[in-house]
C-alpha positions as CSV (number, residue, x, y, z in Angstrom):
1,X,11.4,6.1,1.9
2,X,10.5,2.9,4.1
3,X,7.7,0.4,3.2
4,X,5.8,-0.5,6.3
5,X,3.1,-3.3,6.3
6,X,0.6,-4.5,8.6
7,X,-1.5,-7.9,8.6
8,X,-4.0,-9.2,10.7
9,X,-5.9,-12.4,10.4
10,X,-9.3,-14.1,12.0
11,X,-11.4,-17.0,11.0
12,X,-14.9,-16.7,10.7
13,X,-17.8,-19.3,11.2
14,X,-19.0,-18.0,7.4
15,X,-18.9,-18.5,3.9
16,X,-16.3,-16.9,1.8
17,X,-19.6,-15.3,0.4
18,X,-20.8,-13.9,3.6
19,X,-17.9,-12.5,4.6
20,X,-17.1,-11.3,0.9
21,X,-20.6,-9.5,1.1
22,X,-20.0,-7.8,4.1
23,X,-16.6,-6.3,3.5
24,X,-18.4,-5.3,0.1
25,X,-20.6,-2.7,2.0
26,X,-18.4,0.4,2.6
27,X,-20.9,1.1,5.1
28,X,-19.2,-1.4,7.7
29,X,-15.7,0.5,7.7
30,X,-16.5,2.9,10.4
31,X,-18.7,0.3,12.2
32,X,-15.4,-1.4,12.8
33,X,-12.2,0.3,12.5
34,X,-12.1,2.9,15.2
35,X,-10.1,5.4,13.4
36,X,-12.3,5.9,10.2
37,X,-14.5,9.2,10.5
38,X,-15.7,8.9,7.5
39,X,-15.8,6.6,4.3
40,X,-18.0,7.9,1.4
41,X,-18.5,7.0,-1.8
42,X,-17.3,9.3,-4.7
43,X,-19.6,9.2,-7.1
44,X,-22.8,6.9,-8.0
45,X,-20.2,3.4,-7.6
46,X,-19.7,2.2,-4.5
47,X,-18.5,-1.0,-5.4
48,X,-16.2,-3.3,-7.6
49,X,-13.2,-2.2,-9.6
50,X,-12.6,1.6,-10.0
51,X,-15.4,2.5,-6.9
52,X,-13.7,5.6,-5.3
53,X,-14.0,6.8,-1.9
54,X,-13.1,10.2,0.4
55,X,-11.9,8.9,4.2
56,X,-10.8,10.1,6.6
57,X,-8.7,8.7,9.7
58,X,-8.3,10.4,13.0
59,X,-4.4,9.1,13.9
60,X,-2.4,10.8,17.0
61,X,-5.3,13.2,17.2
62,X,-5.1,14.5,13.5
63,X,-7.1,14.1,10.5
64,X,-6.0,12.2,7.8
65,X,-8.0,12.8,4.7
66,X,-7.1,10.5,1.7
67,X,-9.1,9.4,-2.0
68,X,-8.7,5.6,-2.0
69,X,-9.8,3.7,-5.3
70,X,-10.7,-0.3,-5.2
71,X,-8.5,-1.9,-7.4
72,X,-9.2,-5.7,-6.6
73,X,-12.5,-7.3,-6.7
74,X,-13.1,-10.9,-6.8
75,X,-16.0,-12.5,-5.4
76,X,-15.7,-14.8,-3.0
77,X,-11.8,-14.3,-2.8
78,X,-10.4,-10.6,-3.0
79,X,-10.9,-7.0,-2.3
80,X,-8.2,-4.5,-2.9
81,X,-7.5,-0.4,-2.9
82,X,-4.9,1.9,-3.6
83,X,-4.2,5.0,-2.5
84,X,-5.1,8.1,-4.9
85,X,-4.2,11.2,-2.8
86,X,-3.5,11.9,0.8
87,X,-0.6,12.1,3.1
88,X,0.3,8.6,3.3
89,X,0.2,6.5,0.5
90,X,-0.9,3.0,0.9
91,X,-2.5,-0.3,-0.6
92,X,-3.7,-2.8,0.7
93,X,-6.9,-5.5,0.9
94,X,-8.7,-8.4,2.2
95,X,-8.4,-12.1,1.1
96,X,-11.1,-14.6,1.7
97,X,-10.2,-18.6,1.8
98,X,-12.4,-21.3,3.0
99,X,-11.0,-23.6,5.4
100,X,-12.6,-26.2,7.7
101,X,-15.4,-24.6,9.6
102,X,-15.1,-21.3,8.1
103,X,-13.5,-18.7,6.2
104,X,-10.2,-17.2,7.0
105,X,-10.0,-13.4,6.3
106,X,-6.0,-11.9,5.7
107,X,-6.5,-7.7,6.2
108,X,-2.8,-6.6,4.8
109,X,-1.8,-2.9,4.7
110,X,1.7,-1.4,3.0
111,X,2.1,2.1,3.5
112,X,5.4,5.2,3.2
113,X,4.6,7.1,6.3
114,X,5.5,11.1,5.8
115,X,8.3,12.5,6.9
116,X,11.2,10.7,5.9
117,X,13.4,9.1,8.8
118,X,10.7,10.8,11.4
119,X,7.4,9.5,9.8
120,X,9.5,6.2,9.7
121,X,10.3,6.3,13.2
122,X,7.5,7.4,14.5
123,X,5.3,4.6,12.7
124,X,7.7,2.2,14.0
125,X,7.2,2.6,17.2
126,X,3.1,3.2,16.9
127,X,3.5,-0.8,15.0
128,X,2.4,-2.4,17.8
129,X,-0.7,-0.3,18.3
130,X,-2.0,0.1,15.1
131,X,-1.8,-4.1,15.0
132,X,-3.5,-4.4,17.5
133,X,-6.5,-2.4,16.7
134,X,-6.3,-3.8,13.2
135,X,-6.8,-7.5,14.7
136,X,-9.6,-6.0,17.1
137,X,-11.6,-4.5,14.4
138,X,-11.4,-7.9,12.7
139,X,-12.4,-9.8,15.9
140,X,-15.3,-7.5,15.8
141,X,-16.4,-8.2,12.3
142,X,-15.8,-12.1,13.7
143,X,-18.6,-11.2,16.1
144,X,-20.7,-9.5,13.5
145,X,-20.9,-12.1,10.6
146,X,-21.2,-14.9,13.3
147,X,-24.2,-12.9,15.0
């Protein structure tokens, strides 16, 4: 099955800490990424290595419901998840590196789409959309930690 990624990047007039922080707070994921229904927390952790969470992703007009797991967390630098269950399986994360003025902040996502030589297809062609969103919803969090 094909491995598809997806990066987006934007630099931020913040500290790696700032920005760290606000990527920390699962409650920003639906503020931002217009897809995301729903990100919840499984259990009492909501944070750091191990936190679990139920989403769920409205793509093409269908619900996506996955478990996704954090599997990186280093503060002021990384944050990371893994797929656990779901359709499409996928990892992915956020890096945070100072540079002049700012912080840079590098959203990369790998996923298999389903179906084989379809799913593949079909996620091929939607590439240029689903970028595009991605580097929106990160312009957006631009405009939120520079607020």
């Amino acid at each position: 099955m094909a491995r598809l990624e997806f990066d987006a990047s934007v630099t931020v007039k913040a500290a790696p800490e700032r920005a760290f922080d606000y990527f920390a707070d699962y409650r920003h994921v639906a503020g931002v990424l217009e897809e995301v229904r729903r990100w919840e927390p499984i259990g009492e952790k909501s944070s750091g290595v191990g936190a679990r969470f139920n989403v769920e992703m409205q793509t093409l007009g269908f619900p996506l419901r996955s478990v996704l797991r954090l599997s990186r967390w280093r503060r002021p630098a990384e944050i990371g998840w893994v797929s656990e269950s779901g359709p499409v399986r996928q990892e992915g994360g956020f890096r945070f590196t100072q540079v002049a003025g700012g912080t840079r902040i590098e959203l990369r996502i790998a996923y298999e789409p389903p179906g084989f030589v379809v799913g593949t297809a079909i996620a091929r062609r939607l590439d240029p959309l689903i970028r595009g969103r991605l580097q929106k919803a990160l312009e957006r969090i631009r405009e939120q930690l520079e607020s």
